[in-house]
SEMARSE-578475 format. One record per residue (C-alpha): x negated, y, z negated; residue number from 1. Coordinates in steps of 0.02 Angstrom, whole numbers, plus 50000, padded with zeros to 5 digits. Each point is the difference from the previous one (the first is absolute). Layout:
SEMARSE-578475
<<X Y Z> NUM>,
...
end
This chain:
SEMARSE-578475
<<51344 51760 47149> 1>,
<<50086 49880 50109> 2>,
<<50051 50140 50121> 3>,
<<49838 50041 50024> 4>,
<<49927 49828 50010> 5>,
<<50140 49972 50147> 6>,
<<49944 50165 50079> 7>,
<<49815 49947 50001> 8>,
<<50054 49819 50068> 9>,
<<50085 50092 50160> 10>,
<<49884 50120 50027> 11>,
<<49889 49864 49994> 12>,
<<50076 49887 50163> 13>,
<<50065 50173 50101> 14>,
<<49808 50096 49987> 15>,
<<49932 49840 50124> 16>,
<<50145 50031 50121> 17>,
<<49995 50176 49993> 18>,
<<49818 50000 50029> 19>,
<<50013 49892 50136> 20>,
<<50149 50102 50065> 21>,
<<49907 50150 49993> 22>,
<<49845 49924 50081> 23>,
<<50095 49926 50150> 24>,
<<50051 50146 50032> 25>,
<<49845 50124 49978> 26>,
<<49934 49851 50131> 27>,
<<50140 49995 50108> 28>,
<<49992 50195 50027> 29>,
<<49827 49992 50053> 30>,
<<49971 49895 50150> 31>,
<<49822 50012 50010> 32>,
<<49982 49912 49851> 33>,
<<50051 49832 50089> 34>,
<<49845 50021 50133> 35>,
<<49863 50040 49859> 36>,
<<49927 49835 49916> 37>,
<<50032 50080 49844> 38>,
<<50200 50036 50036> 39>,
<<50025 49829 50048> 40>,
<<49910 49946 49830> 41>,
<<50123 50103 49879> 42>,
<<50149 49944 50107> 43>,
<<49949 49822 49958> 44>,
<<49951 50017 49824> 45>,
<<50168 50083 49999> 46>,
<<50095 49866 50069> 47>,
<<49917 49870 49903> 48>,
<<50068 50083 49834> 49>,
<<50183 50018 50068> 50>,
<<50010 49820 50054> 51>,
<<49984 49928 49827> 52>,
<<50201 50042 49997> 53>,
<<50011 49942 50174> 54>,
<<50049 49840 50066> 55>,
<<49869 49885 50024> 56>,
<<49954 49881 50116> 57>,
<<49815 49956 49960> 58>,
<<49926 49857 50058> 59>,
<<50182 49934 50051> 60>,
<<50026 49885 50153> 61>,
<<50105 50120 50114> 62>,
<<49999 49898 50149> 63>,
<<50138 50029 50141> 64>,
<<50088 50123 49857> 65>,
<<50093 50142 50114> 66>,
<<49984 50181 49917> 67>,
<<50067 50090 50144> 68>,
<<50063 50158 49978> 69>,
<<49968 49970 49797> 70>,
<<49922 50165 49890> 71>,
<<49831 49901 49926> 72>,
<<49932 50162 49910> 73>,
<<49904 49958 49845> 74>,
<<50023 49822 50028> 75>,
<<49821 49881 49971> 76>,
<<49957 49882 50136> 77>,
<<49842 49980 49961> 78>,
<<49910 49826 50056> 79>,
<<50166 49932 50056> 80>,
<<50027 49880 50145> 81>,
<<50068 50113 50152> 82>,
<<50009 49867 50126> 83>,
<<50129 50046 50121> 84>,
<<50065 50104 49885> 85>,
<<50118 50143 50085> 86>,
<<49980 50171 49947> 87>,
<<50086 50103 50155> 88>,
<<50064 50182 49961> 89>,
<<49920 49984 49805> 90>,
<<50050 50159 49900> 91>,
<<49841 50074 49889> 92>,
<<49879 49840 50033> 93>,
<<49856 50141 49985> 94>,
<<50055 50003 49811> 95>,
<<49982 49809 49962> 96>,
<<49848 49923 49928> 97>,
<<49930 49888 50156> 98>,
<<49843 49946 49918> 99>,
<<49915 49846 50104> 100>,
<<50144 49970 50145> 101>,
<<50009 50053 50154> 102>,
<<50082 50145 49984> 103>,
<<49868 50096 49883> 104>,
<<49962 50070 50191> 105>,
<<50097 50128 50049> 106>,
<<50015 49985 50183> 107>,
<<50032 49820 49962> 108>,
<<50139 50055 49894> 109>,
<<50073 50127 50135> 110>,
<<50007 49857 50122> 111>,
<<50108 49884 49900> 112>,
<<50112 50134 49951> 113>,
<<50023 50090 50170> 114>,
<<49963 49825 50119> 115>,
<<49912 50121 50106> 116>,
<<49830 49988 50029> 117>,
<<49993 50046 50191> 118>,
<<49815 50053 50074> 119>,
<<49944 50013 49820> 120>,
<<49823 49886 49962> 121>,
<<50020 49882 49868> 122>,
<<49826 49912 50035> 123>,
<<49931 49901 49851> 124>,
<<50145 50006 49877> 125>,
<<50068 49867 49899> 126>,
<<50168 49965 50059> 127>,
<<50029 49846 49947> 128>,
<<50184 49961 49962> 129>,
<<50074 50168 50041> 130>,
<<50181 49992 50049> 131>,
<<50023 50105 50166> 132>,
<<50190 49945 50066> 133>,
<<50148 50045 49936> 134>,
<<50190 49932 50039> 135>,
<<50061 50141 50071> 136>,
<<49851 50046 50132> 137>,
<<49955 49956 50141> 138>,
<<49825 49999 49914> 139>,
<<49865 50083 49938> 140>,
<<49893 50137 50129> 141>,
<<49829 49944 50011> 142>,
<<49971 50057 50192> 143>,
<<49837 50046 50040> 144>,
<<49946 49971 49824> 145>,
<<49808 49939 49952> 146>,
<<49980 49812 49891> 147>,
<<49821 49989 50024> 148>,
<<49946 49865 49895> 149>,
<<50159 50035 49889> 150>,
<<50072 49844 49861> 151>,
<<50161 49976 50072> 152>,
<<50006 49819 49918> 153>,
<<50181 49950 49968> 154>,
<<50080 50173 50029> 155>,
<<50188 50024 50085> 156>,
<<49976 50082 50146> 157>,
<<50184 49941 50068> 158>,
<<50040 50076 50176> 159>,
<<49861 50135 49972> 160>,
<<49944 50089 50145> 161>,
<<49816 49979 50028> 162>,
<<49993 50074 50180> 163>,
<<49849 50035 50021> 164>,
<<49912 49984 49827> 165>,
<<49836 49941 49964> 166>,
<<50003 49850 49953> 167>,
<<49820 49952 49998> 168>,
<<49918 49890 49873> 169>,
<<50160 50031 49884> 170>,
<<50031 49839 49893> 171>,
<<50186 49939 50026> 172>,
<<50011 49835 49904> 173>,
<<50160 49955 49930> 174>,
<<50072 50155 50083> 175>,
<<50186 50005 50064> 176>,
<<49990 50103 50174> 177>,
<<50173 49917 50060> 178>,
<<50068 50102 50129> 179>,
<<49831 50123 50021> 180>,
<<49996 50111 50129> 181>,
<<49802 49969 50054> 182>,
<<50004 50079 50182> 183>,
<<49809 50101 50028> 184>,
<<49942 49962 49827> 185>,
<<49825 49934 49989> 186>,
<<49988 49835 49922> 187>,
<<49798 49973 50003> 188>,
<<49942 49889 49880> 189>,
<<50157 50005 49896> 190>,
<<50021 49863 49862> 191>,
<<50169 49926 50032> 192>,
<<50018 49804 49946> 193>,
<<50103 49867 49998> 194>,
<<50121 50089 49871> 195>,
<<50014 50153 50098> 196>,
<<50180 50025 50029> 197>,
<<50012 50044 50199> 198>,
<<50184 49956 50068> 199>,
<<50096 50108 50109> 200>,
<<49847 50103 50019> 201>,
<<50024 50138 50141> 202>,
<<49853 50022 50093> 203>,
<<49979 50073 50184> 204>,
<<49808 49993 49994> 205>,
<<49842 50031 49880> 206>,
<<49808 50041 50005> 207>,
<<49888 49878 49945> 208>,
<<49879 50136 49959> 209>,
<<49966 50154 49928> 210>,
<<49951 50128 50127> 211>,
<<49835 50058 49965> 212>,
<<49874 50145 50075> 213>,
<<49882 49851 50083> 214>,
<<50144 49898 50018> 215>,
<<50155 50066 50067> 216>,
<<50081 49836 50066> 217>,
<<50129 49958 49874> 218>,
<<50033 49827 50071> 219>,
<<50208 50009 50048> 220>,
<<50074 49855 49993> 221>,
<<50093 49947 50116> 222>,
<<49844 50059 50094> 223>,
<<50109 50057 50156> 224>,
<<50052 50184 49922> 225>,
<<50174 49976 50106> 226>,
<<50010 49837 49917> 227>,
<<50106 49994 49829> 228>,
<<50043 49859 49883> 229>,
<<50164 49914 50022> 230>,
<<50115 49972 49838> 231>,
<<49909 49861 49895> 232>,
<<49828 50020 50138> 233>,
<<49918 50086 49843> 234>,
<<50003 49864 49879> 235>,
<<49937 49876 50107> 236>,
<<49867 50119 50049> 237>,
<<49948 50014 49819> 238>,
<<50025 49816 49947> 239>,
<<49827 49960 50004> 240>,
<<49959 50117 49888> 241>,
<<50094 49949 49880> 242>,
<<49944 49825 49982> 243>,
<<49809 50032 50009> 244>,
<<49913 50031 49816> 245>,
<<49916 50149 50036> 246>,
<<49828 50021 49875> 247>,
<<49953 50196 50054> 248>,
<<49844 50074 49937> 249>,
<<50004 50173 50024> 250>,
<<49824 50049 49910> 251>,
<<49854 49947 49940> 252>,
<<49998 49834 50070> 253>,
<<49912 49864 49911> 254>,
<<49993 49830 50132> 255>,
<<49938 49914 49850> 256>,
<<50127 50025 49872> 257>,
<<50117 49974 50176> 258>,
<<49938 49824 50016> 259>,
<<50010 49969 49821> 260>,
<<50166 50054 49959> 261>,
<<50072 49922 50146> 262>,
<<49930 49831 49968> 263>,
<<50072 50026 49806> 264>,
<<50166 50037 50087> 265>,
<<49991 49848 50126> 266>,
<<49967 49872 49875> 267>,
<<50107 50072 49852> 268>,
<<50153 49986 50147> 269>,
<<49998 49852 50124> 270>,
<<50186 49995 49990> 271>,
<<50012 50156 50078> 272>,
<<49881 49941 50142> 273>,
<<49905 50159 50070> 274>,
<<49947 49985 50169> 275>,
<<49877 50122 50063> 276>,
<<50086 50125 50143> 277>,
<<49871 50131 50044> 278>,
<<49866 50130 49927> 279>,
<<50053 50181 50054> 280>,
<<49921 50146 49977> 281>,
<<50110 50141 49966> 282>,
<<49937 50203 50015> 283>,
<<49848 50043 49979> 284>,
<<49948 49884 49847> 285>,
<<50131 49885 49955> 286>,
<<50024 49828 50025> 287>,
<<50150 49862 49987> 288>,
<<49995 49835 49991> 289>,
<<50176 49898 50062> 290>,
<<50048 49839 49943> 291>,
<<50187 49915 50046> 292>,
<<50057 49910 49809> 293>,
<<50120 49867 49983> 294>,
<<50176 50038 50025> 295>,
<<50071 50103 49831> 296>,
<<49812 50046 49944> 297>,
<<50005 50141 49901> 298>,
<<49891 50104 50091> 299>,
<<50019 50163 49866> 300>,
<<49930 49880 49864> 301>,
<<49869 49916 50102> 302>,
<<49953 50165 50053> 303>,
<<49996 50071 49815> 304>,
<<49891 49841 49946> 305>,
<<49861 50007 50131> 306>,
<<49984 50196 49979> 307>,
<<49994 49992 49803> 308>,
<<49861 49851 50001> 309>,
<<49926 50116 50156> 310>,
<<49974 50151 49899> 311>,
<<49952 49882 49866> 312>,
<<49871 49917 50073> 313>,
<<49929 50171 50059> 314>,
<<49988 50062 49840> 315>,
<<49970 49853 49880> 316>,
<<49871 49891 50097> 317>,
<<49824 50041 50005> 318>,
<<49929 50020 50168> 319>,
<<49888 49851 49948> 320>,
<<50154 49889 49968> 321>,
<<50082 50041 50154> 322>,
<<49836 49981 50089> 323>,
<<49966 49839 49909> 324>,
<<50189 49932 50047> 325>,
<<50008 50052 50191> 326>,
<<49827 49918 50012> 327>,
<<50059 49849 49909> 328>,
<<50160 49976 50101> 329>,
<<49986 49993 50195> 330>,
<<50185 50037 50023> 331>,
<<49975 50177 49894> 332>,
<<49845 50025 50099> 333>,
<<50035 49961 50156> 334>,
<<50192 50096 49994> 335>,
<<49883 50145 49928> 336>,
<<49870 50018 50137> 337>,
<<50164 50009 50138> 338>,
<<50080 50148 49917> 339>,
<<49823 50079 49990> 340>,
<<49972 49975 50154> 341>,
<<50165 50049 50073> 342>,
<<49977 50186 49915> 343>,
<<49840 50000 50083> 344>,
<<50065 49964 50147> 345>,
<<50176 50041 50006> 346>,
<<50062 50147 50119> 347>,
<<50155 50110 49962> 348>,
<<50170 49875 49965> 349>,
<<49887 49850 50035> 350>,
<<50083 49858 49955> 351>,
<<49928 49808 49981> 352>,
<<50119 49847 50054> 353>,
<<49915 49868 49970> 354>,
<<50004 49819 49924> 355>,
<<49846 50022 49918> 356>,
<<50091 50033 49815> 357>,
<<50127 49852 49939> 358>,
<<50081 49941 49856> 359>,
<<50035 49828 49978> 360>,
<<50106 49950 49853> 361>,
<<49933 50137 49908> 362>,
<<49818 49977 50067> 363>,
<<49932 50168 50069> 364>,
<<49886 49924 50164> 365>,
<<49897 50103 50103> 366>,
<<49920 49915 50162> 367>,
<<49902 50111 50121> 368>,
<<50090 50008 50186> 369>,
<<49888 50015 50142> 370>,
<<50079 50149 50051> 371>,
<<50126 50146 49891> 372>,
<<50125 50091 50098> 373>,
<<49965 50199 49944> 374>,
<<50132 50109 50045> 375>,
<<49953 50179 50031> 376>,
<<50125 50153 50000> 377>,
<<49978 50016 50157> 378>,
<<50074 49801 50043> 379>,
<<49837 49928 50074> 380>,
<<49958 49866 49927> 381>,
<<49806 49908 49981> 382>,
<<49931 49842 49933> 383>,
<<49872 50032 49845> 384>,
<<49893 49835 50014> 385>,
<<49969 49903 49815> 386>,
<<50062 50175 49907> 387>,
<<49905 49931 49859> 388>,
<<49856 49995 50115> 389>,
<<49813 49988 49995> 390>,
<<49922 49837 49905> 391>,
<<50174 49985 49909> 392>,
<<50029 50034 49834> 393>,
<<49864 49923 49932> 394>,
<<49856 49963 50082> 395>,
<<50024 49827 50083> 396>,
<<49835 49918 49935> 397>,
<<50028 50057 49843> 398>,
<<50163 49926 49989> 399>,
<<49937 49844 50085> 400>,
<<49845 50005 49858> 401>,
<<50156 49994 49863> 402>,
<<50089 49875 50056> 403>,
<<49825 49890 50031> 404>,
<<49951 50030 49821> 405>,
<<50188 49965 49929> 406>,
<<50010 49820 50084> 407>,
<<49839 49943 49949> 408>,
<<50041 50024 49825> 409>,
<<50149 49878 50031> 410>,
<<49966 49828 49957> 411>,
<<50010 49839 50133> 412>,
<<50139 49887 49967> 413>,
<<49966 49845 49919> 414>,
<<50179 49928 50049> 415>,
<<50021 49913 50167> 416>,
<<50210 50053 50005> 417>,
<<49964 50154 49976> 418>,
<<49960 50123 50130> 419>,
<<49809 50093 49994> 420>,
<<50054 50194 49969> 421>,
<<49835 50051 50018> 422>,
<<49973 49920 50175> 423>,
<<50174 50048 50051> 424>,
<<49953 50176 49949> 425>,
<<49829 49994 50097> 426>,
<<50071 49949 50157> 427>,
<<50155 50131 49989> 428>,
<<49858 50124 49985> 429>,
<<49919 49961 50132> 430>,
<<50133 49997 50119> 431>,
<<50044 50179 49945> 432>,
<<49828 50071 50019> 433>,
<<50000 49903 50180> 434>,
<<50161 50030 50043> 435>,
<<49999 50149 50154> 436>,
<<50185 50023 49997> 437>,
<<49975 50091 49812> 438>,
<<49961 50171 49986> 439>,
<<49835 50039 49874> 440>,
<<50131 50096 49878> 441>,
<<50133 49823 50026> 442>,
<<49859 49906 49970> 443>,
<<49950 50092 49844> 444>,
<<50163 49986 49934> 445>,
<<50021 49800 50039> 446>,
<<49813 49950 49906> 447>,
<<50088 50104 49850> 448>,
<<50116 49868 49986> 449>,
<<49910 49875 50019> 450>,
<<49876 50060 49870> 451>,
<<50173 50011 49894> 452>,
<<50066 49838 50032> 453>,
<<49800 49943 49928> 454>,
<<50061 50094 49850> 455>,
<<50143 49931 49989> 456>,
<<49923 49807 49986> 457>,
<<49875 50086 49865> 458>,
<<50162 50076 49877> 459>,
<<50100 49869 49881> 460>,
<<50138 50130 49968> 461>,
<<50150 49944 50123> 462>,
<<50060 50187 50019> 463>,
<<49848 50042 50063> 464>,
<<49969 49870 50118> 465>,
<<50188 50002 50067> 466>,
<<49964 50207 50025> 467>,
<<49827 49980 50099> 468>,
<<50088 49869 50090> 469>,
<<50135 50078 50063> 470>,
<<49938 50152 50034> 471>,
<<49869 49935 50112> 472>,
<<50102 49887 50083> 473>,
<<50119 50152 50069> 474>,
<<49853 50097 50054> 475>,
<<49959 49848 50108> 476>,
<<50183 49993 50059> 477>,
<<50011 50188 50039> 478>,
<<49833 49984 50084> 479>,
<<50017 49871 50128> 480>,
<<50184 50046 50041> 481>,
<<49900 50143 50096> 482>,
<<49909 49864 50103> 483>,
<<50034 49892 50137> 484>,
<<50047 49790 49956> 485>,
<<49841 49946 50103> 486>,
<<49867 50117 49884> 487>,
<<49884 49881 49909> 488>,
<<50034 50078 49832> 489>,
<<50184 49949 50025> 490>,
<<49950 49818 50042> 491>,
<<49870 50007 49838> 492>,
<<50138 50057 49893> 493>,
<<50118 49884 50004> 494>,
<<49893 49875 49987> 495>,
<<49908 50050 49867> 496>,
<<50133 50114 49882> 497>,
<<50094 49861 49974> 498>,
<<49869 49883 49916> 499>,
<<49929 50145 49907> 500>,
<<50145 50034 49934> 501>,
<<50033 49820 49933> 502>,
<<49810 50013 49955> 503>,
<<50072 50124 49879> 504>,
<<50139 49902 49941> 505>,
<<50140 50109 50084> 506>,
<<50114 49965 50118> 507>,
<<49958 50037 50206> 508>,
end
């Protein structure tokens, strides 16, 4: 009995094996099997019962571990952390379970076994963290290879040779490219940062941008096609890149949620104090908004924040909310109508420098310039008068209307030492509305504030007050920096800011 009982125990373990055995094989013999859908499927379901023996690495945090040259048949990886992980010359990684990494695709998992991706197109894949170098080569092939819009966050691509490649739109945060050879690729839009690893790059020259049917000026730089960089030439040539936070909206562009998100972002980071650079329009329908940070801003996580409370805001807020809050705020508004109107009217590459966006300790402050340099893609550049345009905004007399109707529900001061608010207010009214120095949209923006600052004398909570306050005072600063010393509205305002502010119990 106890022979027998042995006998059906070993029978038992060896059937699995020899099952599995036999249907290796039977799939191994045919070839064709691995193309169909349904060969693939038995190989897996295969696999995943032989890797219960096998070792396992699930979920484990593998990063930087070097398996070169190491047999990983059987073994379960499943959901563990690849980053940088090195897997060159792999034995029987086909046969592992690979279940939510990177290298559940194949050509994925040909490239970090082989380091030899040249000419091949890996446009749109998740690379994040892969582990191209190894010691003992010079490094991996990725000539004339295709990273069109490709996650190449915080992968080692060590003394890789990118001659060539398309770089375009391929995201490259965190990622070590020490020693890159990046002569001919295209870099168009590409999404290096601050953490992007570039030293001892070796670069003769590279296109700006993708050559395209319409298009087929790829923008060399140097420009002078005899030209070439000098050792170091490239890094200084792509230093202002680098230290711009770049907010690129590829699709579906939303200028409200834009304004929204961006004042979220401004005032959840003053530290980091984002200055405004330039709106760009890049292809056909994207757009990019520039900003310089303070020095060590992390630009990956600023990034990550205003695109999560973008989509966010897209998706979560009512159009009647986000109607009711741009109309409510004259910053959102007004920061709105300029990206609106700079699709409208916006050629090919245009680009806006302006002053007309600032942050101020954290404040986002949009004043309306006279005139807004638009770069075309051809270089000429115009003068789009009050971009905002027409009657403003708002229409000035309704504004004006508001602002009547807010100070005349503010009472008249009974105390002789302390200033009259609502006279102060009148006459800062009028000298806006009189003023000919103010643009209509300026001047809409200006009698907001003042309407605010009446708000502010009407609220008891402090917070409050201190907020209208200080936001209206820096539009006032950001608008008459435009103007000359000798405008009236520069005379009125220092006269009268400072006793409405004391009016109000806060400092000038």
């Amino acid at each position: 009995m106890l022979a027998v009982t042995i006998i059906s125990v070993a029978i038992t373990k060896v059937m699995p094996i020899v099952i599995v055995t036999i249907a290796i094989s039977w799939h191994l013999s045919r070839k064709a099997l691995t193309c169909s859908p349904g060969g693939l499927w038995r190989l897996q379901a295969v696999i995943a019962i032989v890797t219960r023996g096998g070792n396992s690495f699930k979920g484990a945090n593998l990063t930087d571990v070097d398996f070169t040259g190491a047999t990983l048949k059987f073994c379960d990886l499943r959901e563990a952390n690849l980053t940088r992980t090195r897997f060159y010359q792999v034995k029987a990684l086909d046969y592992a379970r690979l279940d939510n990494t990177y290298l559940a695709n194949s050509h994925i998992r040909q490239l970090v076994v082989t380091l030899n991706g040249q000419s091949q197109n890996f446009d749109g894949l998740n690379l994040e963290g892969v582990n191209l170098q190894d010691a003992n080569l010079p490094g991996a092939n990725l000539q004339d290879a295709s990273f069109i819009g490709t996650n190449l966050n915080n992968a080692n691509l060590r003394n890789a040779d990118l001659s060539r490649a398309i770089l375009k739109q391929a995201q490259l945060d965190g990622t070590d490219m020490t020693g890159a050879i990046l002569t001919g690729a295209c870099i168009e839009d590409w999404g290096i940062t601050g953490c992007t690893k570039l030293e001892d790059v070796q670069c003769d020259y590279v296109f700006m941008r993708l050559e395209t049917k319409d298009n087929p000026n790829r923008l060399r730089k140097p420009d002078n096609w005899g030209e070439t960089f000098a050792e170091g030439e490239f890094a200084d040539f792509i230093k202002p890149y680098v230290d711009t936070l770049d907010l690129y909206h590829s699709q579906d562009i939303d200028p409200r949620a834009i304004s929204i998100a961006l004042k979220n972002l401004s005032t959840n980071h003053p530290e980091q104090e984002l200055r405004f650079v330039a709106i760009e329009r890049r292809g056909n329908n994207g757009l990019n908004l520039r900003f310089t940070t303070a020095p060590g801003a992390d630009k990956s996580e600023l990034s990550h924040e205003y695109f999560t409370d973008y989509a966010r805001i897209k998706k979560e807020l009512p159009i009647a909310l986000q109607l009711q809050l741009a109309e409510r705020d004259a910053e959102i508004r007004t920061l709105k109508d300029t990206i609106e109107q700079f699709i409208e009217t916006g050629t090919h590459h245009s680009k806006i420098h302006a002053e007309t966006i600032q942050i101020i300790k954290g404040e986002l402050i949009v004043t309306q310039n006279k005139g807004i340099n638009i770069r075309s893609g051809g270089g000429n550049i115009g003068d789009i008068s009050g971009l905002v345009g027409g009657d403003g905004v708002v229409n000035l007399g309704t504004i004006s209307g508001n602002v009547t109707n807010t100070l005349n529900q503010l009472p008249d001061s009974s105390e002789t030492n302390e200033p009259n608010i609502k006279e102060l207010l009148t006459q800062l009214q009028q000298v806006i509305e009189n003023d000919s120095d103010l643009s209509e949209p300026d001047k809409t923006d200006l009698l907001e504030q003042v309407q605010a600052l009446a708000e502010a004398k009407q609220t008891e909570e402090p917070a409050k007050k201190e907020g209208l306050t200080r936001k209206a005072r820096k539009m006032f600063e950001a608008t008459l920096s435009s103007l000359p010393q000798t405008a009236s509205i520069v005379e009125a305002c220092s006269k009268l800011l400072p006793m409405i502010l004391k009016g109000l119990g806060l400092p000038a």
